[in-house]
N, CA, C and O of each residue as an XYZ file, in Angstrom:
612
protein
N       0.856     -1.163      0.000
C       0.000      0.000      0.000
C       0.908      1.233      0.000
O       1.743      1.370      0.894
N       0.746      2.263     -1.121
C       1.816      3.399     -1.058
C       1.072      4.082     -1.110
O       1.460      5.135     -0.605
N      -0.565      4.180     -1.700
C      -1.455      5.673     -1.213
C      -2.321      5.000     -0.825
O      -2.032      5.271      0.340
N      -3.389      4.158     -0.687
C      -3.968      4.009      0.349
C      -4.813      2.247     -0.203
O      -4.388      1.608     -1.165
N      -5.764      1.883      0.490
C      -6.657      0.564      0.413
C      -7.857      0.444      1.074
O      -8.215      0.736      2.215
N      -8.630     -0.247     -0.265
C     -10.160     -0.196      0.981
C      -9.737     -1.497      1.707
O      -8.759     -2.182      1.407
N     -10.697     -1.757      2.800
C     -10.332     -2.366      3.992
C     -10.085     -3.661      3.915
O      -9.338     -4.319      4.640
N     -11.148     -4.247      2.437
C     -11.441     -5.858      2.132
C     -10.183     -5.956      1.370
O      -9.499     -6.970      1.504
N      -9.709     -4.752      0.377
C      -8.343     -5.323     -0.259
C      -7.307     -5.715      0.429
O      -6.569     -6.671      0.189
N      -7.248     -4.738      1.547
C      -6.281     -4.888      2.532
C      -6.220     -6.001      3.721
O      -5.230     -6.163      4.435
N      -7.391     -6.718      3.819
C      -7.210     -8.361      4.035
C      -7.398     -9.221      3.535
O      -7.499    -10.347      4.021
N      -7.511     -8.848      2.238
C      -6.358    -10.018      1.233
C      -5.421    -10.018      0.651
O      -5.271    -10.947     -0.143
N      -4.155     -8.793      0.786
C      -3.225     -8.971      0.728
C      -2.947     -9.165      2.200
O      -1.831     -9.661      2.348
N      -3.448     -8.990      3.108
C      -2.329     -9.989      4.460
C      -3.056    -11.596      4.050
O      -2.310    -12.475      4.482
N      -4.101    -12.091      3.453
C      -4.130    -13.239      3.610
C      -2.995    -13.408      2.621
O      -1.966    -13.909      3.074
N      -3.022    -13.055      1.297
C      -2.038    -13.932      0.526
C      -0.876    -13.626      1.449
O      -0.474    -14.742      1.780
N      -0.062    -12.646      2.089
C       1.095    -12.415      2.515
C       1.069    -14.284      3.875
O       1.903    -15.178      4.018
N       0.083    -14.111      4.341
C      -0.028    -15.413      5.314
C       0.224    -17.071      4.283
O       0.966    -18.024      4.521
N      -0.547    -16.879      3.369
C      -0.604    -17.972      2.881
C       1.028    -17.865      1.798
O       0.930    -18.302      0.651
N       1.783    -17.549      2.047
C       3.319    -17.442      1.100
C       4.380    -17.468      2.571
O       5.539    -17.873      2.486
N       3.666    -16.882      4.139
C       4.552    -16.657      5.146
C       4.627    -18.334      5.747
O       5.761    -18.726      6.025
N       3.851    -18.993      5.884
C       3.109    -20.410      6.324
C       2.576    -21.315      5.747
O       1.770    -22.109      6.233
N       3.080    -21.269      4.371
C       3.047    -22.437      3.812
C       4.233    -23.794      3.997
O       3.944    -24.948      3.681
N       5.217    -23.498      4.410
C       5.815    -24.285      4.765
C       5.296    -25.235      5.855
O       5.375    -26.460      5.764
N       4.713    -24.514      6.985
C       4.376    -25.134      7.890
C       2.768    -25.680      7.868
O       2.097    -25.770      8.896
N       2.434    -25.913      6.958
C       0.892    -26.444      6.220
C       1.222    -27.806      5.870
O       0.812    -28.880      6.311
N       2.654    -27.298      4.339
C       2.868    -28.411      3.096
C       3.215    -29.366      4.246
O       2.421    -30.234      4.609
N       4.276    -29.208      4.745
C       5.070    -30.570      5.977
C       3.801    -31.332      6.151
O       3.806    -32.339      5.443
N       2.652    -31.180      6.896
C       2.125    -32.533      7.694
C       0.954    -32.899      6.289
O       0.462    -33.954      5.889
N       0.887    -32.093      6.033
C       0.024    -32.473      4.478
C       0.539    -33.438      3.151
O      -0.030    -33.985      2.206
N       1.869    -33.330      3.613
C       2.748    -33.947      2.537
C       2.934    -35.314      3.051
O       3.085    -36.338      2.385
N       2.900    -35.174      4.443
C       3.212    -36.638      4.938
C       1.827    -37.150      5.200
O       1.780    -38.045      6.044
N       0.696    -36.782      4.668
C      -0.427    -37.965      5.205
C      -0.479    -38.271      3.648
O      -0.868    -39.379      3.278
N      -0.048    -37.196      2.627
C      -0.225    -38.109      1.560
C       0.705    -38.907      1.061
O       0.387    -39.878      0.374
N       2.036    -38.592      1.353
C       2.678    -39.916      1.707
C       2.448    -41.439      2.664
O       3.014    -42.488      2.360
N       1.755    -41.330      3.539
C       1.071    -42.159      4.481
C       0.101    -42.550      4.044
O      -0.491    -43.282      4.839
N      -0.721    -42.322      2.471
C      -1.536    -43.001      1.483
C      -0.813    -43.513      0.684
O      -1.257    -44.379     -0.071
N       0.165    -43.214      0.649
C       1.143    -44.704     -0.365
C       1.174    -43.454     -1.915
O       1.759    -43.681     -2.974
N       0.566    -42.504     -1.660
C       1.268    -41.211     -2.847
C       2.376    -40.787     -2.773
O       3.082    -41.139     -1.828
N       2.850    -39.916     -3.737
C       4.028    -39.518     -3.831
C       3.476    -37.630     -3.590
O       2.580    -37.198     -4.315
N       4.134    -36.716     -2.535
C       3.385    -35.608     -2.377
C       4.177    -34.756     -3.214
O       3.802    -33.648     -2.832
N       5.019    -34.560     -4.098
C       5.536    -34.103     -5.048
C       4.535    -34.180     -6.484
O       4.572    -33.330     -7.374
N       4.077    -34.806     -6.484
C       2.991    -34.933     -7.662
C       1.616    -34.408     -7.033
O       0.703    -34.235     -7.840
N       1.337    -34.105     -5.536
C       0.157    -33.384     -5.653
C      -0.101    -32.058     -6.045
O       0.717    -31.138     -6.044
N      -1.400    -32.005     -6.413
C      -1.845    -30.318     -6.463
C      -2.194    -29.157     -5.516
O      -3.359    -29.178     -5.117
N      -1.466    -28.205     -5.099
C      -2.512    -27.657     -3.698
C      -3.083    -27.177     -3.586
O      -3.565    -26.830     -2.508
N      -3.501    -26.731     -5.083
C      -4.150    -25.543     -5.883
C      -5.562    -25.180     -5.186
O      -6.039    -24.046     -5.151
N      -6.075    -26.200     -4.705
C      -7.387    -26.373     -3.707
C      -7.313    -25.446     -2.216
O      -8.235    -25.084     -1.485
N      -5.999    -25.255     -2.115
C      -5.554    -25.086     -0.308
C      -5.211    -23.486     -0.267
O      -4.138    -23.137     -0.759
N      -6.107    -22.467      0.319
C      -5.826    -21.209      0.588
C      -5.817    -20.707      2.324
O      -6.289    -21.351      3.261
N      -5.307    -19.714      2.366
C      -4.800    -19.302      3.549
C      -5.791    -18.378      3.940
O      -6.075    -17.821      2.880
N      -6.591    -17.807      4.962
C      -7.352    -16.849      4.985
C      -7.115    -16.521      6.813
O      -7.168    -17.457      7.612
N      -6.907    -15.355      7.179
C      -6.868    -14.919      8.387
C      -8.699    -15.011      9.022
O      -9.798    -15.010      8.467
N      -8.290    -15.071     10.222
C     -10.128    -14.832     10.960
C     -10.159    -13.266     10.936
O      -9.176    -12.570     10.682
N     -11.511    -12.763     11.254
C     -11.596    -11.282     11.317
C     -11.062    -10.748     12.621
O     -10.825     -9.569     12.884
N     -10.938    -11.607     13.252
C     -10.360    -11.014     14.559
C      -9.073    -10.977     14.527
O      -8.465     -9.943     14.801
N      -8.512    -12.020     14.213
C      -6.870    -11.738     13.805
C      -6.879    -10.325     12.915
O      -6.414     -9.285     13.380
N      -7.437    -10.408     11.641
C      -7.380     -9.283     10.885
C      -7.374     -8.056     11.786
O      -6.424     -7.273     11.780
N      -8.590     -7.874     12.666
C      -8.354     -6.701     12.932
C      -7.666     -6.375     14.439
O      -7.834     -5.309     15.032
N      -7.297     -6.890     14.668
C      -6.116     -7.177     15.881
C      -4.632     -6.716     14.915
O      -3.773     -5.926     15.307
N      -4.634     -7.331     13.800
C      -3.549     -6.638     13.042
C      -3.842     -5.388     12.696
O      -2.783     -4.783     12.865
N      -4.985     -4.318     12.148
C      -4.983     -2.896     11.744
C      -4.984     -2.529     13.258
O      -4.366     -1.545     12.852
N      -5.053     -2.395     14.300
C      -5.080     -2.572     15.654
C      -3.662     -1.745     16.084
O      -3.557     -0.660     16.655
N      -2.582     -2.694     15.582
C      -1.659     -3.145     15.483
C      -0.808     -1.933     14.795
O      -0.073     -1.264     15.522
N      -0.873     -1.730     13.812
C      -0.720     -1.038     12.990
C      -0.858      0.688     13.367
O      -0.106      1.652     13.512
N      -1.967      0.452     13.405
C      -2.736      1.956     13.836
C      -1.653      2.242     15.284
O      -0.812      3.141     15.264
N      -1.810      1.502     16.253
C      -0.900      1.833     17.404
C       0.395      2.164     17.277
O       0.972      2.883     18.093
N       1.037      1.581     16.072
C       2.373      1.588     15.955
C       2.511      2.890     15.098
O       3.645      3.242     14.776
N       1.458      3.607     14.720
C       1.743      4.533     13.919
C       1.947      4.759     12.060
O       2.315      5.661     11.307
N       1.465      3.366     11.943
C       2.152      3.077     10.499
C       0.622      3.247      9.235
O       0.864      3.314      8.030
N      -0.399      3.279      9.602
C      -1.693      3.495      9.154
C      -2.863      4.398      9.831
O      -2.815      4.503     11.057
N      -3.887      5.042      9.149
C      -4.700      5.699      9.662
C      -6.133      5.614      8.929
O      -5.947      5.307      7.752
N      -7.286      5.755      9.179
C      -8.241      6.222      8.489
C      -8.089      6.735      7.351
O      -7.304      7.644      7.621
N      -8.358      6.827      5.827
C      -8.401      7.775      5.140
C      -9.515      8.342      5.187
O     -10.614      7.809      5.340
N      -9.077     10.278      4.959
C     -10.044     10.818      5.045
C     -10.831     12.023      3.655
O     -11.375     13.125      3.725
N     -10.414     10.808      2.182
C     -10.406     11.593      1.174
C     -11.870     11.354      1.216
O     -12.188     10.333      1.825
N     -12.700     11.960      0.782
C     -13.803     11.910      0.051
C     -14.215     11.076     -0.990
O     -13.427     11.102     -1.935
N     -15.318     10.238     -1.161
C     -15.885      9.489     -1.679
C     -17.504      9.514     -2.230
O     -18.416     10.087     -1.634
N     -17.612      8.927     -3.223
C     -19.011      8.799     -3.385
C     -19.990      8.755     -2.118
O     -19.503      8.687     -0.990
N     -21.209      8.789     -2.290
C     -22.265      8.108     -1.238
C     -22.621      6.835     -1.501
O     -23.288      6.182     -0.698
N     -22.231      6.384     -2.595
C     -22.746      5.082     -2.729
C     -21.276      3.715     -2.090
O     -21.156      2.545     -1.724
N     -20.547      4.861     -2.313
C     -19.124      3.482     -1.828
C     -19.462      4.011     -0.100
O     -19.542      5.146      0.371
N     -19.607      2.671      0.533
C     -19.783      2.533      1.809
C     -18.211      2.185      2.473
O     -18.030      2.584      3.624
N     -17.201      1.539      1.864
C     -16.210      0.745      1.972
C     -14.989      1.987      2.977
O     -14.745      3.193      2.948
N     -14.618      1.035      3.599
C     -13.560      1.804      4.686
C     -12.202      1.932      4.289
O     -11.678      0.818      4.305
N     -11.196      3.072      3.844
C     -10.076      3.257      3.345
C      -9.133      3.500      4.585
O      -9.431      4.251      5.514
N      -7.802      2.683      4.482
C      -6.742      3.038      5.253
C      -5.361      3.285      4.177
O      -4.896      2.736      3.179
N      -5.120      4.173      4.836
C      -3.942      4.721      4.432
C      -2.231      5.120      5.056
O      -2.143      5.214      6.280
N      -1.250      5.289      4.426
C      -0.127      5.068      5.151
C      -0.293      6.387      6.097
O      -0.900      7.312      5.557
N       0.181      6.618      7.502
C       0.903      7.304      7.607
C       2.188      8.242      6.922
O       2.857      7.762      6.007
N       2.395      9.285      7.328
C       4.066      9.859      7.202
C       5.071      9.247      7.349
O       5.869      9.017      6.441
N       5.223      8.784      8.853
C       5.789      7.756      9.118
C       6.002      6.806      8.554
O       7.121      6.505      8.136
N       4.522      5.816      8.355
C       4.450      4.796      7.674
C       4.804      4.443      6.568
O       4.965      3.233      6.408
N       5.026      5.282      5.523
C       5.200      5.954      4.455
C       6.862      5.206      4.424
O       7.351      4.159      4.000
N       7.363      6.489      5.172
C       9.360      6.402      5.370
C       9.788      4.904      6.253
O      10.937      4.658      6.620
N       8.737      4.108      6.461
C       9.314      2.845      7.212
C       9.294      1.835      6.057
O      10.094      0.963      5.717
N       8.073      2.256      5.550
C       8.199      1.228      4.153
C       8.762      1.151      3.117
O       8.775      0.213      2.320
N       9.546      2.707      3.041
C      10.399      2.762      1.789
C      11.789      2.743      2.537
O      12.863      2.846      1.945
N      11.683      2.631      3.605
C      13.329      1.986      4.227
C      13.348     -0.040      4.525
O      14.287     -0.812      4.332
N      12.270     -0.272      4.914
C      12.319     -1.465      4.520
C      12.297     -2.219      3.362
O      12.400     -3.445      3.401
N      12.129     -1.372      1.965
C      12.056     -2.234      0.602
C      12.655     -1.729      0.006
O      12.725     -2.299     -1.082
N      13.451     -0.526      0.071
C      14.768      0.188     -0.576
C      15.752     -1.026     -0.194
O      15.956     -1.608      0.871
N      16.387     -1.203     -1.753
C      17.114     -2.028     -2.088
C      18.541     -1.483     -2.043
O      18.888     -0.677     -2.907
N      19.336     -1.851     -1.145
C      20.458     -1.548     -0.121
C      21.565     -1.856     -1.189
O      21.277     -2.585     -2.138
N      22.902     -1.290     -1.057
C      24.098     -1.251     -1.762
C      24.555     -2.406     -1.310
O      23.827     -2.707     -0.364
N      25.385     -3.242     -1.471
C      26.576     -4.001     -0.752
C      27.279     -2.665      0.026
O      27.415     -1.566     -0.511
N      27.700     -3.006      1.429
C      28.627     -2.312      2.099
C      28.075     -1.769      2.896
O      28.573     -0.871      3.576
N      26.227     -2.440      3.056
C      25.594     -1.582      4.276
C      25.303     -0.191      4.063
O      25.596      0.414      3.031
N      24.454      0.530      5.516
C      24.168      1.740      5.328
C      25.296      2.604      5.194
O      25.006      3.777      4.959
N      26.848      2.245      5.309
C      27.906      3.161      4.688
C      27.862      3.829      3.936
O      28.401      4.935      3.902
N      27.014      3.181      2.905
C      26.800      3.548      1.300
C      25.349      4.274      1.122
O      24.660      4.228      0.102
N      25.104      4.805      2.071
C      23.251      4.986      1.897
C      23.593      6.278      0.715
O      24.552      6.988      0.414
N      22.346      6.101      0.336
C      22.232      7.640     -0.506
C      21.038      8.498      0.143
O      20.020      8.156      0.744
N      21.651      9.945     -0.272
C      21.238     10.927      0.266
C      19.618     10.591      0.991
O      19.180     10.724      2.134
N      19.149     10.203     -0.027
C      17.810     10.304      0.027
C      16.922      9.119      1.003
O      15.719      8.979      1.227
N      18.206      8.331      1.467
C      17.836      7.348      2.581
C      18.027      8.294      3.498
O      16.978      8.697      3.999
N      18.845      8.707      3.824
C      19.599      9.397      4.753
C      18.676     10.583      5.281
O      18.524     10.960      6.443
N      18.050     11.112      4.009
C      17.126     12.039      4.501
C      15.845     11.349      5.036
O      15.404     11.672      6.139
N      15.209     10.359      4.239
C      14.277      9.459      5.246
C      14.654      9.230      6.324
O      13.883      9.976      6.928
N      15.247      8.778      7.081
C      15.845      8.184      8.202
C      15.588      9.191      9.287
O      15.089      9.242     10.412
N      16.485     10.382      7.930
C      16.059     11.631      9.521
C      14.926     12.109      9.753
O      14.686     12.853     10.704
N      14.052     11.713      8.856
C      12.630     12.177      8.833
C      11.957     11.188      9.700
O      11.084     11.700     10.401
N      12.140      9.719      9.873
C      11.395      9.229     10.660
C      11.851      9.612     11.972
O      10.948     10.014     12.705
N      13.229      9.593     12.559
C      13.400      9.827     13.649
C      12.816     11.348     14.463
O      12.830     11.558     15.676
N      12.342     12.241     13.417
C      11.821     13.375     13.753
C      10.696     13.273     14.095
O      10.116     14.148     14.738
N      10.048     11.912     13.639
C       8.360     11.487     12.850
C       8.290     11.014     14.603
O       7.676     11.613     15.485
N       9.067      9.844     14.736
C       9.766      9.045     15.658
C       9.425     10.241     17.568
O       8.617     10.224     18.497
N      10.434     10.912     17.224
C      10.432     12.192     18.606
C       8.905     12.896     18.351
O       8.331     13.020     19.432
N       8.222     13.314     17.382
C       7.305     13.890     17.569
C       6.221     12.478     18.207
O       6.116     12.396     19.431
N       5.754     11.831     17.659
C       4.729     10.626     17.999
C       4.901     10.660     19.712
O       4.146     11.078     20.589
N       6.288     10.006     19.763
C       6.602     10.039     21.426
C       6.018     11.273     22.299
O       5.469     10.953     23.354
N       6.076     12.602     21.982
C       5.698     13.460     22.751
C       4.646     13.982     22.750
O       4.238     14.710     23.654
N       3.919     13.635     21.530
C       2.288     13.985     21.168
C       1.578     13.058     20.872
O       0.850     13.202     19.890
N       1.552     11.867     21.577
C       0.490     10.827     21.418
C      -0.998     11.375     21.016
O      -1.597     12.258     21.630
N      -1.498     10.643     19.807
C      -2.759     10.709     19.192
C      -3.868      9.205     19.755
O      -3.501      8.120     20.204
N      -5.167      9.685     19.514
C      -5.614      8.639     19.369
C      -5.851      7.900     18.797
O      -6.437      8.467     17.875
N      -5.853      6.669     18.545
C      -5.743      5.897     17.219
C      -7.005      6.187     16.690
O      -7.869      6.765     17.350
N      -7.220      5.672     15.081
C      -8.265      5.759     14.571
C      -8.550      3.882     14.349
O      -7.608      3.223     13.911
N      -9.720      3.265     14.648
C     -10.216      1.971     15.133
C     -10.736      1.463     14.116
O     -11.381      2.286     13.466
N     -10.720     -0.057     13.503
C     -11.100     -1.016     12.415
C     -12.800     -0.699     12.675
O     -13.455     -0.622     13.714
N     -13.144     -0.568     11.349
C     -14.556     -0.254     11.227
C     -15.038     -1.540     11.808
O     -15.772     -1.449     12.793
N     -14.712     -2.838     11.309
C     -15.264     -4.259     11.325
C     -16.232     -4.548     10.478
O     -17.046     -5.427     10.763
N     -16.313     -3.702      9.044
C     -16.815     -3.681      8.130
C     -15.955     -4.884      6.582
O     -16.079     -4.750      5.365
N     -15.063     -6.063      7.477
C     -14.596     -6.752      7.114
C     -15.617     -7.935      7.315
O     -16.239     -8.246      8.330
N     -15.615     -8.548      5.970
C     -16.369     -9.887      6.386
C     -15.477    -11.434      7.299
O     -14.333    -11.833      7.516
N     -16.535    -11.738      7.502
C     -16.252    -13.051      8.106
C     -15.131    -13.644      7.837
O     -15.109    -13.672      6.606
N     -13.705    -14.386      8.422
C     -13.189    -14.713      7.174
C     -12.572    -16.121      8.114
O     -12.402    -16.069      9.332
N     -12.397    -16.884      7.585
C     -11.608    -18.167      8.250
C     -10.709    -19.223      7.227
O     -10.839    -19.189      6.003
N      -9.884    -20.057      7.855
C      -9.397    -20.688      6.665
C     -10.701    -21.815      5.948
O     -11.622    -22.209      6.664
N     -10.623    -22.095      4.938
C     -11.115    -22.715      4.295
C     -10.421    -23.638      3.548
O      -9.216    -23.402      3.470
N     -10.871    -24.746      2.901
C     -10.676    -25.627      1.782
C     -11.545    -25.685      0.887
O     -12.701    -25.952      1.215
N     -11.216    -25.454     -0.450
C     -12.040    -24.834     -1.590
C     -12.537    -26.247     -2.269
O     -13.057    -26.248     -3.385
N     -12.341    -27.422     -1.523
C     -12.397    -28.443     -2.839
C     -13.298    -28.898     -3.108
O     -13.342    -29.652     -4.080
């Protein structure tokens, strides 16, 4: 998310992010009961098998988020007919995410360029202000549907 997401897009990219973070720990005992049918689990399909967070996890994560400073309410204007709840990065949030996916030199931050360098100092400013002017968070509508893992087959 670099300008903003309605609420349902934004828990399904944490489901797919879940279902790519924990698939390892799915395939393992799945692989061995179909090995324990006398299959070979290299030839199965899993194409059937998706990952889906509960809504409470979900919103225990914007929760999460919101506290840490890294998302907020959006408060652009919309139709009357779109009912749907938009979150958006923070300032902050903003400079954490383009320091976590800025693609780093060999040689470490030695080598940063300017323009890291100026992020950096911007969060730590972002950083000292938050600390001394605590806000109140803005809270998950719960205008997320139901969601649990499933098997599609």
């Amino acid at each position: 998310m670099l300008d903003e997401s309605a609420e349902e897009a934004l828990g399904e990219h944490i489901d797919d992010w879940a279902g790519v973070e924990y698939w390892p720990e799915v395939q393992r005992p799945v692989s061995k009961a179909i090995t324990a049918r006398g299959s070979k689990a290299d030839t199965f399909t899993y194409s059937n098998y998706n990952a889906e967070i509960s809504n409470e996890d979900f919103h225990t994560i914007l929760v999460q988020l919101v506290a840490l400073g890294l998302i907020t309410k959006s408060d652009r204007k919309r139709s009357v007919a779109d009912k749907s709840t938009y979150w958006t990065l923070t300032p902050y949030g903003r400079t954490r995410l383009i320091q976590l996916r800025a693609i780093r030199r060999e040689g470490g931050s030695a080598h940063m360029s300017e323009s890291v360098q100026d992020l950096t100092e911007t969060t730590k400013a972002v950083d000292k202000q938050q600390t001394s002017s605590p806000e109140t968070p803005a809270q998950p509508s719960g205008n997320r549907k139901d969601r649990s893992v499933t098997d599609s087959t």
